[in-house]
DRENLO-327053 format. One record per residue (C-alpha): residue in one letter; x, y, z. Coordinates in steps of 0.1 Angstrom, whole numbers, plus 2048, in hexadecimal, padded with zeros to 3 digits. Each point is the difference from the previous one (the first is absolute). Example, Ala and Ser with C-alpha at 12.3 -4.5 7.8 and 13.67 -1.06 7.14 Angstrom:
a87B7D384E s80E8227F9 
END
This chain:
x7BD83880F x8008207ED x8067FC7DB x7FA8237F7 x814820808 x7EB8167F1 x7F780F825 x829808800 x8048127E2 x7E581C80D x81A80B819 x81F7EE7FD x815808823 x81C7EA7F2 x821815801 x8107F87DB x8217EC801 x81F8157F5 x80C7FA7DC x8207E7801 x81A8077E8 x8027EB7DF x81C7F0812 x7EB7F3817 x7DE7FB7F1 x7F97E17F7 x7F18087DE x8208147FA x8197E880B x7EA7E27E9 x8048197DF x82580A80B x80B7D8802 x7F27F97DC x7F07E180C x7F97F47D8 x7DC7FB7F7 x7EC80D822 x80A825802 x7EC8147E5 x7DA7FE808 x7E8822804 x800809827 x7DE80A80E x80782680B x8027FD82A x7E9811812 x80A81381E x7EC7E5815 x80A7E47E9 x8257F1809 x8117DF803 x80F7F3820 x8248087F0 x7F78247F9 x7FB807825 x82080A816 x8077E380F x8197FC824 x80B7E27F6 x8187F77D9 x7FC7DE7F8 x8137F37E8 x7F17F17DF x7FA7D8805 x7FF7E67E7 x7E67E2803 x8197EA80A x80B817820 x7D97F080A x8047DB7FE x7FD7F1822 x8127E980C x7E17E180E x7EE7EC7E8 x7DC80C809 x80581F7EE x7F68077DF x81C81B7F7 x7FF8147DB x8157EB7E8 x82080F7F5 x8077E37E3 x7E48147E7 x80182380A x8258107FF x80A824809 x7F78167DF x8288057FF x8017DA7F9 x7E57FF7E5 x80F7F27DE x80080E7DE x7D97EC7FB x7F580A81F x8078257F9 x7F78037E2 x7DC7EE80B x7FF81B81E x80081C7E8 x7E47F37E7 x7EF7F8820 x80582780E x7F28107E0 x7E27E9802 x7FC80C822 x8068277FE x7E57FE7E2 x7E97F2817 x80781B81B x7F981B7E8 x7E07F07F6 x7F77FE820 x80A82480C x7E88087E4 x7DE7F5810 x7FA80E827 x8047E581C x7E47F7818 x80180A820 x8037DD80A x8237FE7EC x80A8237FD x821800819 x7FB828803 x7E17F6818 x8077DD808 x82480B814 x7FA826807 x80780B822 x8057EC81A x7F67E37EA x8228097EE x8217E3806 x81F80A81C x81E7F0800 x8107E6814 x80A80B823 x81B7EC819 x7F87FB820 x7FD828814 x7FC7F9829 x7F580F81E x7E280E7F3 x7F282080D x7DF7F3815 x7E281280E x7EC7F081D x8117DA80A x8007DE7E9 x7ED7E7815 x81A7E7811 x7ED7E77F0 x8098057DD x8227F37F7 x8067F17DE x7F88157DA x7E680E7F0 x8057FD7D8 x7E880C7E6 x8037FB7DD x7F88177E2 x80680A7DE x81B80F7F6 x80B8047D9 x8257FD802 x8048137DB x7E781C7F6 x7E57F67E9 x8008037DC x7DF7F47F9 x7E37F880E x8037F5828 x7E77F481C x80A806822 x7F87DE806 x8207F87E7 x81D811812 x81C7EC80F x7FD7F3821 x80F81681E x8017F2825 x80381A81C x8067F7823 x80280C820 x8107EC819 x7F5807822 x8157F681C x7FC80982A x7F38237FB x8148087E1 x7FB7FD7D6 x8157FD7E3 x7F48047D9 x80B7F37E2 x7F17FB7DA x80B7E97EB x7F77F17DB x7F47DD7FE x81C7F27EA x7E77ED7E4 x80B7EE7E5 x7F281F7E9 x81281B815 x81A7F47FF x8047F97DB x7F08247FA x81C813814 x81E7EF7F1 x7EC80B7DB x7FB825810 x7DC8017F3 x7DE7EB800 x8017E57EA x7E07E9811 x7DE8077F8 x7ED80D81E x7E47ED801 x7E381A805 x80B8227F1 x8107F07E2 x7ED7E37F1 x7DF8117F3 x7F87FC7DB x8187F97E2 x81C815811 x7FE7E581B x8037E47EB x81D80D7ED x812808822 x7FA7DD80A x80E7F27DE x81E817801 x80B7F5825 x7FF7DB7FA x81380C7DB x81D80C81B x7FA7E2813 x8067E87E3 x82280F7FB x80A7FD823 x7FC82B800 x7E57FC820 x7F77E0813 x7DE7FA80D x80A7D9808 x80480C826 x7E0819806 x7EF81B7F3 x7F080981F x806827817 x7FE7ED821 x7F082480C x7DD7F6810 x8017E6821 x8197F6818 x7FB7E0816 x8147F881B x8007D97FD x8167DF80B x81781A810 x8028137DA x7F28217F8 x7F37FC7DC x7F781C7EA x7E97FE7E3 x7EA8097E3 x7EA7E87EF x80C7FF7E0 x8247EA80D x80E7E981B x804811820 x82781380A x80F7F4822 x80D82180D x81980281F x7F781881F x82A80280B x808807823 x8078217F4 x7DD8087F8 x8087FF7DB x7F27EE7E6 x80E7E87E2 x7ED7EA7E8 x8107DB803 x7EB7F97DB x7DE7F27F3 x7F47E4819 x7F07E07F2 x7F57ED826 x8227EB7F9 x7FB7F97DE x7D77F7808 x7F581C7ED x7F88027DB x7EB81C7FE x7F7826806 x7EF806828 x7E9818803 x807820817 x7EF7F881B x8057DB80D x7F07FC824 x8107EF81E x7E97EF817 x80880E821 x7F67DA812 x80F7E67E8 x81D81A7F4 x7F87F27DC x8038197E1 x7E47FE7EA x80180F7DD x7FA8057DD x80E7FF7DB x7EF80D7E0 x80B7FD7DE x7EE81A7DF x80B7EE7E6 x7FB7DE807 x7E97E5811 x8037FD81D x7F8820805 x8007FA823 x8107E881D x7FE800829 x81A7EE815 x813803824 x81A7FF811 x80A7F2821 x813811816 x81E7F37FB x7FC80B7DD x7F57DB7EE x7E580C7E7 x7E57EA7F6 x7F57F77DC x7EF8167EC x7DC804801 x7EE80F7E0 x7E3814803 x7E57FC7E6 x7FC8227EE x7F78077DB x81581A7FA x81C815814 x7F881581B x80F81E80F x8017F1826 x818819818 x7F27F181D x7F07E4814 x7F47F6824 x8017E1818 x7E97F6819 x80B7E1819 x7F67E67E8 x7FE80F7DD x80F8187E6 x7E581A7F2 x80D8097DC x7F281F7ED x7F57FA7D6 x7F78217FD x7F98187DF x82480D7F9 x80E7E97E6 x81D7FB7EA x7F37FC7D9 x8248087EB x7EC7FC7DE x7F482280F x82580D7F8 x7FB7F67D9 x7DD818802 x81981D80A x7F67FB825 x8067F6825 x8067E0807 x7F6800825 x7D98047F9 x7E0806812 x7E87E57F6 x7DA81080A x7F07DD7F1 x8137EC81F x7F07FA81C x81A80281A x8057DF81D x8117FB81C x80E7D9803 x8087EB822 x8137E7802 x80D7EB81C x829808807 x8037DE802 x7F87F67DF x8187EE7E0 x7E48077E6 x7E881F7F8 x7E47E97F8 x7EC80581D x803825801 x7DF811807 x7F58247EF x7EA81480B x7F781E7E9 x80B82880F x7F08147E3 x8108237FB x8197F981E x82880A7F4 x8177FC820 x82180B7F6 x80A7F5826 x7EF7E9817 x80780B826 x7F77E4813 x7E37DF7FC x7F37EA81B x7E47DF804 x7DF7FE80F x7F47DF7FC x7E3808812 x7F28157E6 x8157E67E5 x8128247F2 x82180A7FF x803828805 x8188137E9 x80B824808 x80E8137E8 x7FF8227EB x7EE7FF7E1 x8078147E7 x7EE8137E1 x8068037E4 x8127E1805 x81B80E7E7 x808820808 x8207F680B x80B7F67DA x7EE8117EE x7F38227FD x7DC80C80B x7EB81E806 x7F07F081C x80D803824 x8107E2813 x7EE7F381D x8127EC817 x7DD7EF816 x80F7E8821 x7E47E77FC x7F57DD814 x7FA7E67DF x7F17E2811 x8027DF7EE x7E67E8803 x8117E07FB x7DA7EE805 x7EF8137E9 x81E80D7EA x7F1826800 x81081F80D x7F881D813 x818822804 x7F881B81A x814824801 x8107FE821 x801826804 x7DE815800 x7F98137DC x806821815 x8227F180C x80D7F27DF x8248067F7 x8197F17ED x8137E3814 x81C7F27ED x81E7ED80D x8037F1825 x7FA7E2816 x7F47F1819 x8117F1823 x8187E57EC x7FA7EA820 x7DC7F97F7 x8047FE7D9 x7E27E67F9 x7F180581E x7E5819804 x80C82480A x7F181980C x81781D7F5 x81180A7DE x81881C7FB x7FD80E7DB x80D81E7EE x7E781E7FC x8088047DB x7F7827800 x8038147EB x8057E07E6 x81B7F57FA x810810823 x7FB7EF820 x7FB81C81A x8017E781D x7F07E180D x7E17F380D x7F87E781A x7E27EE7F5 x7E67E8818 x7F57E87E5 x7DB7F7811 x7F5822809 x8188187E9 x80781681D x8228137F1 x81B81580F x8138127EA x82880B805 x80781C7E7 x8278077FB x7FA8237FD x80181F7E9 x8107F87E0 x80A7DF80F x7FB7DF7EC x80D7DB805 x7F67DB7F4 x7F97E580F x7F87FA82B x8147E180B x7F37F481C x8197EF81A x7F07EE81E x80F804820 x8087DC805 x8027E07E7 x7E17EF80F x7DE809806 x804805826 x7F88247FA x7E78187F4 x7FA7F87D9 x80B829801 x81B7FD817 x81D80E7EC x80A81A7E9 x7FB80F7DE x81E8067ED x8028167DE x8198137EA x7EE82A7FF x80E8177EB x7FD824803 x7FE80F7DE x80082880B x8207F7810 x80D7E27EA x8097EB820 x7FA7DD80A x7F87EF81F x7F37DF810 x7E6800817 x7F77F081C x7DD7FE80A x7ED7EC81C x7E77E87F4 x7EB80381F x7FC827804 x80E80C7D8 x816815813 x8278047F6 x8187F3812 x81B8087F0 x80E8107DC x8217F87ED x80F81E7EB x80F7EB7DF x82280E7F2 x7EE8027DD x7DC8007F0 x7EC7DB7FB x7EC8017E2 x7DC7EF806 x8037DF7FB x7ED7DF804 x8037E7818 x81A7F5821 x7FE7E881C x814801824 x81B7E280A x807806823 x81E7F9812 x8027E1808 x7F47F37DB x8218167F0 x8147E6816 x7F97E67EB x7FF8107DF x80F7E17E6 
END
């Protein structure tokens, strides 16, 4: 998804939040209550597009929460510990005292910092400008306004997840490092209800009891000898008990899964967060969820779910240490197998992967994680050019990566893989996804242009050599970024995807529907001055006794002339709409959501 708002700041729409009063601010009320040792630090001067999620008037006051208001109450949670990190109040006369020789190593690495310009890549002025920029948490508003009529068919919530920065940046900041926001729309006989709502992770939740951000984000922050010493100085804190990173470091802001009656929210860099959809239509984190204690590791973003065997199949990868990467499954009852590692020399940025019936297809592709780059005063997330990117296929049912088989993609970065199928006729396995160039850009900053290419990668397993076809004609080519294909057929071959057309980068003017043999494409443009995310595509039934396009298209549009948000509702079949939700307040674009009907929120553990 976009990484960039650079298309925002030309002609930011975004009406600026009101000033709150230094009673209310929540930089004024930190200074105001003394908190010893984390209140004097250089603030980056906001910019009229640039403002935390507790700037923003808010409807709704919650009261400030301690960690310990968090802890669940059933074992399978992993809940932020309470015995090492105590409220600042608490802090005795060694902890304070560290705190402030902590907070003037800190502020004399901000002003260094503030000396030298940002990247684009990092510089929160661009990363979080217009509608890019965080809103604040919203209770549940009903009875909707709606134009047209929500199919009878849809019953159950849509949720998406995004970024969201819950205190305004002081440093560098990716988009991709913002705290993770759910909104939801629940949609129920004819009518909808909306509600946002933070994921309550173990580093939110620390942060907003401090009143500041205390964790390094992982992408804006740690570049060069400024990221090193912010990494030092955090597990300095942690040492004496001022932070705790024992329970997570993750934003929980990318994926959501719905899965073993659970809808799990995630980023790859942590466990995943079992959040509850309440009758209400509300949201609330029950805490970081470890598969009933089966779960030692970080999951990627994007685990699949086999729509025939029910099974979740996923990935963990580790940058520090071998090894670097691991496979495994779980049933769907939720019993996870063993581990399985992966062979790889070194550690690989991998967002995404696909399944086919019998196999997983895994991407060791060109973006890599070198720290030692950090020590040359660089990035550590790295394009290698001298690495010849492969694709690896492994059967699901394995307990070893021995017998993995790779098959060389040269100059092929997918940062998402849509959908992959067999065809043991021709001994292949097809792959479609969106490759990227340069395959960087999103971390690091480039005069070259994106280009997001859908492509068919075919792996022959009998030969081990690749081919990769642009699905779209030269003349047609546009950016497709974000999207999916008919979840009942996932690793089976499809005919259609639904993608984001990423124009003008980073903003996604509206969606295409894609054939994947002949690239034949209808386009559904939100209109003027409208831009959204990502198309979720919700068949009509939970089988494959229809269409493969029987069903609807259903994405968050906001209208940045009027600074109004809405979900629409567009038929699969004829890209018409059938019906559009007015939202009681604006939803920032964001990353990815899924759809749990009905029927499945029955059963929700």
């Amino acid at each position: 998804m976009p990484t960039s708002a650079a298309a925002a700041t030309a002609t930011n729409t975004w009406i600026q939040p009101k000033k709150l009063s230094s009673s209310s601010s929540s930089f004024s009320h930190y200074s105001s209550n003394s908190l010893v040792g984390l209140g004097s630090r250089p603030i980056r001067k906001p910019n009229k597009v640039t403002f935390c999620s507790l700037q923003t008037p808010s409807i709704l006051h919650l009261p400030k929460q301690s960690p310990a208001a968090y802890t669940p109450s059933t074992s399978t949670i992993s809940a932020p510990s309470t015995d090492k990190v105590q409220n600042p109040q608490q802090w005795n006369l060694l902890q304070r005292v560290a705190a402030m020789a902590f907070d003037v190593v800190e502020g004399t690495l901000i002003s260094k910092e503030q000396q030298h310009p940002l990247p684009k890549t990092a510089d929160p002025l661009v990363q979080i400008a217009g509608n890019f920029a965080p809103v604040p948490e919203q209770p549940v508003r009903g009875k909707l306004p709606v134009v047209g009529k929500i199919p009878e068919c849809i019953q159950g919530v849509y949720v998406r997840n995004g970024a969201n920065p819950l205190h305004e940046p002081v440093a560098g900041h990716h988009l991709f490092d913002g705290d993770g926001m759910i909104h939801s729309v629940r949609l129920e006989n004819g009518s909808a209800s909306y509600a946002c709502r933070f994921t309550e992770t173990n580093r939110l939740v620390q942060e907003r009891e401090l009143g500041r951000p205390v964790f390094p984000k992982a992408i804006g922050e740690l570049h060069g000898h400024s990221g090193i010493a912010r990494l030092a100085l955090f597990y300095a804190r942690g040492l004496f008990g001022l932070v705790d990173p024992t329970h997570g470091t993750g934003v929980a802001n990318a994926g959501l899964v719905y899965f073993d009656n659970r809808l799990l929210a995630m980023s790859e860099d942590d466990l995943p967060y079992h959040v509850q959809v309440l009758p209400s239509g509300d949201l609330k984190t029950v805490g970081r969820y470890d598969f009933d204690g089966q779960l030692k590791s970080t999951m990627i973003a994007h685990p699949k779910i086999d729509p025939v065997s029910g099974e979740l199949f996923a990935l963990s990868y580790n940058v520090v240490q071998k090894p670097y990467l691991k496979y495994f499954k779980v049933s769907p009852n939720g019993t996870k197998s063993p581990d399985v590692e992966i062979p790889v020399d070194q550690p690989t940025m991998i967002h995404d992967f696909a399944i086919t019936e019998n196999f997983i297809v895994i991407p060791d592709q060109q973006v890599v994680f070198k720290l030692p780059e950090m020590i040359r005063g660089g990035s550590p997330v790295v394009y290698d050019k001298n690495k010849i990117a492969r694709v690896g296929v492994l059967d699901k049912k394995a307990i070893d990566g021995s017998k993995i088989k790779w098959v060389e993609a040269p100059d092929c970065f997918c940062f998402h893989l849509w959908n992959a199928w067999e065809e043991p006729e021709n001994d292949e396995i097809v792959v479609i996804g969106s490759c990227m160039t340069p395959p960087d850009s999103i971390f690091n900053e480039t005069d070259e242009s994106l280009k997001s290419v859908l492509s068919e990668i075919r792996l022959n397993l009998k030969t081990g050599k690749s081919t990769r076809r642009p699905i779209l004609s030269s003349p047609e080519q546009v950016n497709l970024e974000a999207g999916m294909v008919n979840r009942n057929l996932l690793g089976r071959k499809t005919k259609f995807a639904y993608l984001a057309l990423a124009e003008p980068w980073p903003k996604v003017s509206g969606f295409a529907k894609v054939d994947l043999a002949t690239g034949e494409t209808t386009k559904y443009i939100y209109g003027e001055e409208k831009f959204g995310g990502e198309p979720l595509f919700l068949p009509r039934s939970a089988n494959n006794s229809d269409r493969e396009d029987h069903g609807y298209i259903l994405a968050f549009v906001h209208d940045e002339k009027e600074c109004k948000s809405e979900l629409q509702i567009v038929n699969a079949m004829t890209l018409e709409m059938e019906a559009s939700i007015k939202l009681p307040s604006r939803v920032p674009y964001g990353f990815h959501g899924t759809f749990i009907g009905a029927k499945e929120l029955q059963k929700q553990k």
